[in-house]
Steps between C-alpha positions, in 0.01 A plus 500: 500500500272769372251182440520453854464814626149501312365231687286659780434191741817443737623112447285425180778366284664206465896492407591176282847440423704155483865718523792453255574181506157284506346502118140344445395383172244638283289291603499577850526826499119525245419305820625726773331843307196331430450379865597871624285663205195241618573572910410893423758657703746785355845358438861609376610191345886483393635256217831530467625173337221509232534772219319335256222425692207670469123445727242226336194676357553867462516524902758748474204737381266376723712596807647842390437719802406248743835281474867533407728262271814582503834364304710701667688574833330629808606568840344288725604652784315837351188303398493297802514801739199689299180566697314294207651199553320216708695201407790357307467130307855359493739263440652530849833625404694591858507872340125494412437383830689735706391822305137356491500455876698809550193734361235257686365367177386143532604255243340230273758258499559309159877350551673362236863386559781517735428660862169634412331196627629520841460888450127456403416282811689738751243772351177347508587265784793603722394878527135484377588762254392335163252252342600180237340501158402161416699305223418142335694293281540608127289330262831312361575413877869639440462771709250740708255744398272797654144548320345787456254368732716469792639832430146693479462324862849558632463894406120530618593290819788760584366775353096536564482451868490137591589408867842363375533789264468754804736326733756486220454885482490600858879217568628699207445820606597487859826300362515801294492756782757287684717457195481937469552545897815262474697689239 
């Protein structure tokens, strides 16, 4: 928290967390830092199912100060709620969605299993609220897979200002007000 509390521009930082349950592979996640590292907006990023994993290259250095790695818990309804916060990748968990929505933060939906496909299409298209990162098929062809590419371009896309970025923002936030007035 005291991280974000340094960060002077309101709505600068992205949130990235997959919850509890979803686990990436190494693999993925070098892919998922690397495309946030290369998209050049602040992030919290929060790996929770990965304690041996550590970022490719010596990033870790190269980001201290301008980006946070964490292994541990975090509130997310805390982080979420902070001034600094402009956006929240996720997997689309019903709980993500609802506290993400809740503090009119839009989301960059990434679902994985279960309901957070339906979840992840009720966001970005049922209430406008959200935008889908683009996923291909995995080199093996056994499963899916999110390049760093796609996730540079899904964080820039929501993050610096593009016409689907802003709308995202502007449906979260008044979903956000409404969400606040109604409790």
């Amino acid at each position: 928290m005291q991280w974000l509390n340094e960060q002077v521009i309101v709505g600068s930082v992205i949130y990235v967390s997959f919850g509890t349950q979803a686990g990436l592979l190494e693999n993925q996640l070098n892919e998922v830092i690397l495309g946030l590292e290369q998209a050049g907006v602040p992030f919290v990023l929060v790996v929770m199912r990965l304690n041996t994993w550590s970022p490719p290259n010596g990033l870790e250095e190269k980001l201290k100060g301008k980006s946070i790695v964490t292994k541990e818990w975090v509130d997310q309804h805390q982080i979420l709620s902070h001034r600094a916060v402009g956006g929240f990748m996720s997997h689309c968990g019903w709980n993500s969605v609802i506290e993400s929505i809740s503090a009119g933060v839009p989301i960059l939906a990434w679902p994985m299993f279960a309901e957070q496909c339906l979840n992840a299409k009720l966001v970005v298209e049922g209430l406008g609220a959200g935008l889908e990162i683009k996923k291909v098929p995995d080199q093996l062809g056994l499963g899916i897979e999110v390049l760093k590419q796609a996730i540079c371009a899904g964080v820039r896309e929501l993050m610096l200002g593009s016409e689907k970025g802003r709308n995202a923002k502007k449906r979260a936030q008044a979903l956000g007000r409404l969400a606040c007035h109604a409790v």
